[in-house]
N, C-alpha and C positions, 0 to 999 in steps of 0.2 A: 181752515187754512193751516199749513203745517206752518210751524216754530220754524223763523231762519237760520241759517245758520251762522253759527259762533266763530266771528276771526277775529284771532289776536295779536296786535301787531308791537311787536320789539323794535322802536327805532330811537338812536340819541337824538339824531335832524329832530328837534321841535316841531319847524316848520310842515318837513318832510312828512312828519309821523301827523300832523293834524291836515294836512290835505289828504292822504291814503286811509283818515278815519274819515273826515269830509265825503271824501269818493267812495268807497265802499257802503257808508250808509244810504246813500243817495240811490245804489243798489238794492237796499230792504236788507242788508246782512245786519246782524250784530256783530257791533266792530268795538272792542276795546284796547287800550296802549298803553304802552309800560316805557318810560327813555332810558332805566337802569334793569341790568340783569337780573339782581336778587330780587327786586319787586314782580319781574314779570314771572319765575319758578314760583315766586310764593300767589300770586294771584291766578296761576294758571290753576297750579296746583289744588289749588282751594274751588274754583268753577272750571272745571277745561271743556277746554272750544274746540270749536272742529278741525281748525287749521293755524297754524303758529304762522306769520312772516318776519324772522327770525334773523334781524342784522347781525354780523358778525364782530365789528368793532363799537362794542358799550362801552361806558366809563369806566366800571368797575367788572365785573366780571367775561367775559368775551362771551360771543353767541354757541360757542364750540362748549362752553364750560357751560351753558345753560341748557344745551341741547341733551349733552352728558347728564345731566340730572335729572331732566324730565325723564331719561331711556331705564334712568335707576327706581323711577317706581310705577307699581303695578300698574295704573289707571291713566298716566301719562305714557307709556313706555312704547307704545304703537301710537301715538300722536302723529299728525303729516305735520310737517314743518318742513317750510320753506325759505332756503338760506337767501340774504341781501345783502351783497356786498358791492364793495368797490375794488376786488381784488378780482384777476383774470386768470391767475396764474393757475395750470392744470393741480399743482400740488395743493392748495389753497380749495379746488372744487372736489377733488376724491378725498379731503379731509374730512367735509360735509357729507359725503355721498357714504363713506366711512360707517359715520355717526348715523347712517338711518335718514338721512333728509332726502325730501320726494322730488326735491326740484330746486334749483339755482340761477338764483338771478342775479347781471350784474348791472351795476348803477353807473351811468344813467339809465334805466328801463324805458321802454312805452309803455303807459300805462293802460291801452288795452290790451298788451299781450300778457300784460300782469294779471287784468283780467278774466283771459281765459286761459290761463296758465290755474289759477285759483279756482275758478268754476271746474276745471277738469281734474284737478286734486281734489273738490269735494266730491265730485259725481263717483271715482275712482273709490274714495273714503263710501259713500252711502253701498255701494255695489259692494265692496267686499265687507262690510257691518258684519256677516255672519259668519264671516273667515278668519282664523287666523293670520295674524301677518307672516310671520316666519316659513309653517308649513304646510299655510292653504289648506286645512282641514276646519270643518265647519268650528263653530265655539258658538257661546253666547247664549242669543234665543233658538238658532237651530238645534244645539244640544237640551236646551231645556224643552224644546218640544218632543224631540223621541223620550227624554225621560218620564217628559209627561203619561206616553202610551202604558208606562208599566207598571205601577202603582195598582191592584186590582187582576194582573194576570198573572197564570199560573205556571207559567213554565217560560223563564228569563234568567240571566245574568250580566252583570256590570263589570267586565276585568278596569283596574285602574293599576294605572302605571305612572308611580308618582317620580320627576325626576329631583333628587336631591343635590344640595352644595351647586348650582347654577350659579344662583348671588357672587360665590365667592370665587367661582372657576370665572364670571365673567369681570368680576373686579381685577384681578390677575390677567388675563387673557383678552380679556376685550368683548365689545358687543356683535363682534361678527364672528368672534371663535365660540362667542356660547347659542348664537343664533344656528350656526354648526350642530353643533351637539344637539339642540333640540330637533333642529331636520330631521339628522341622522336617525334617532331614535325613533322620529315619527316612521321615518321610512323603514325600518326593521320591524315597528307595529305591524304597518299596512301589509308588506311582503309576508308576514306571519301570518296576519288574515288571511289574505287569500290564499295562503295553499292550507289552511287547515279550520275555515269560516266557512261563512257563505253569503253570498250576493245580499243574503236579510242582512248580517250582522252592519255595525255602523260603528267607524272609529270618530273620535273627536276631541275636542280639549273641556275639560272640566274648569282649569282655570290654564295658564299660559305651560308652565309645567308640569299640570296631569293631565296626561291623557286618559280617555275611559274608550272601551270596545262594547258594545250591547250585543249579547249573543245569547245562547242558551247554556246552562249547565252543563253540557255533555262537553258541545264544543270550548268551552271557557278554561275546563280543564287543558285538554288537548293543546291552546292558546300561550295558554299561563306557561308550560313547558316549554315550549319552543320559545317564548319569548325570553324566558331565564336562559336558556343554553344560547341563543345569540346575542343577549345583550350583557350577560356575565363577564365575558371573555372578551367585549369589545369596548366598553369603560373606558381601559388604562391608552388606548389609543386615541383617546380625543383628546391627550395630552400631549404637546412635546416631545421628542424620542430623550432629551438631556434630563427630561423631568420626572419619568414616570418611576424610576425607582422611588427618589424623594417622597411623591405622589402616594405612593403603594405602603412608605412607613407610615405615612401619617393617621388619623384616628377617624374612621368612616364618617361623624359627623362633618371631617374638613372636607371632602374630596367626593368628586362624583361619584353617584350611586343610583341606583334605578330600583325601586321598589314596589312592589305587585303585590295586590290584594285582589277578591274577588268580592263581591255580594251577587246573592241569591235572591230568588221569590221566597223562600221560606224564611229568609233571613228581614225583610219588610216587606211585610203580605198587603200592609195598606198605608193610604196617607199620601201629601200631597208632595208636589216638586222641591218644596223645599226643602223639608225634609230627607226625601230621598239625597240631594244635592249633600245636605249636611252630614248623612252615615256615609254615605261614599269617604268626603271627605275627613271623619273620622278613623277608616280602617287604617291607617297608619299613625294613630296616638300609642 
């Protein structure tokens, strides 16, 4: 029987928050609750669950401020959360919708539309496990399965296209202008492919911001090129038109950058996925 799944519910209501744990388990889910902000970032963060139901007025910290921290790291950062309020007001639902949350609800609820509001957030989470959220290109175990194929063959290549200064372009800018940037660049990958790959080759994400291409040496060359002449010259425009000078002094550690390395078959002729996963992610030390 498979593991159920993990909801974790952020509510102050006491009452509220121990009936929607009552009811949910009563479903077979794992359900655990938090009544203050910092508790629930730090609890998530340390086991995360499948789905957050995330009030927006806590004692201490608000749900918007908790939502923002979860997006700040790696393994939380594609989290579904589901906003709970008692607020209606349109500016109140695209602040959350904003922040990345998958769905909004407001209080009073029914609590069966809660529950298949909740079941179709998980179903929605299981179906795309192998996808990126941002740019819908595989990630995870589907990348770790093509890399599995190449460890032992004789004629392959891995372009990796690490992108740099994200963190700090999205701290400044926000999580939907850096969610931007990485589209974008997924999309000038993919377009690069196709006029200069072929129907084998396989783009995906290594981790959220590297992407890797699996191709052959001939074409990877060919790749690496064209990816440098479109993505060189398009950088300084994922920035603000008032900012990009500013931008352009600063010191390439600060500011975005996109940087391209290749591995080869002759470069790791044998050994397992993890390995492979780990030289990739070494060509840019």
């Amino acid at each position: 029987m498979a593991d159920p799944k993990k909801i974790f519910i952020v509510e102050d209501d006491t009452d509220l928050a121990s009936m929607l744990v009552d009811y949910f388990r009563s479903l077979f889910y794992d359900v655990r609750a938090a009544n203050w902000g910092e508790d629930a970032v730090q609890q998530i963060s340390a086991d995360v669950p499948d789905v957050v139901l995330l009030d927006i007025r806590l004692p201490d910290i608000d749900g918007y401020e908790v939502c923002r921290r979860l997006r700040q790291t790696r393994h939380t950062q594609n989290l579904p959360i589901i906003f709970l309020t008692e607020r209606r007001e349109r500016d109140f639902r695209l602040a959350g919708l904003e922040l990345g949350a998958v769905d909004y609800i407001t209080k009073p609820f029914d609590i069966s539309e809660l529950r298949l509001r909740m079941r179709n957030v998980l179903r929605r989470s299981t179906m795309n496990s192998y996808q990126n959220a941002v740019t819908g290109l595989p990630e995870g175990n589907a990348v770790e399965e093509e890399l599995q194929k190449l460890p032992g063959e004789a004629d392959w290549a891995v372009l990796v296209l690490g992108i740099h200064g994200l963190s700090l372009f999205r701290d400044q800018y926000g999580f939907v202008a850096a969610d931007d940037v990485t589209r974008a660049i997924s999309l000038m990958i993919t377009n690069a492919m196709q006029e200069n790959g072929s129907q084998d080759d396989f783009v995906g994400h290594l981790t959220p911001s590297d992407l890797i291409v699996i191709t052959t040496p001939e074409r990877c060359r060919k790749l690496t090129s064209r990816c440098r002449m479109r993505l060189e010259p398009s950088i300084q425009y994922f920035y603000p038109a008032m900012d990009r000078q500013r931008v352009n002094r600063l010191p390439e550690s600060e500011r975005l950058s996109v940087e391209i390395g290749c591995l080869q078959a002759q470069d790791y002729p044998a050994g397992d996925v993890a390995g492979l996963k780990s030289a990739l992610t070494r060509l840019f030390d």
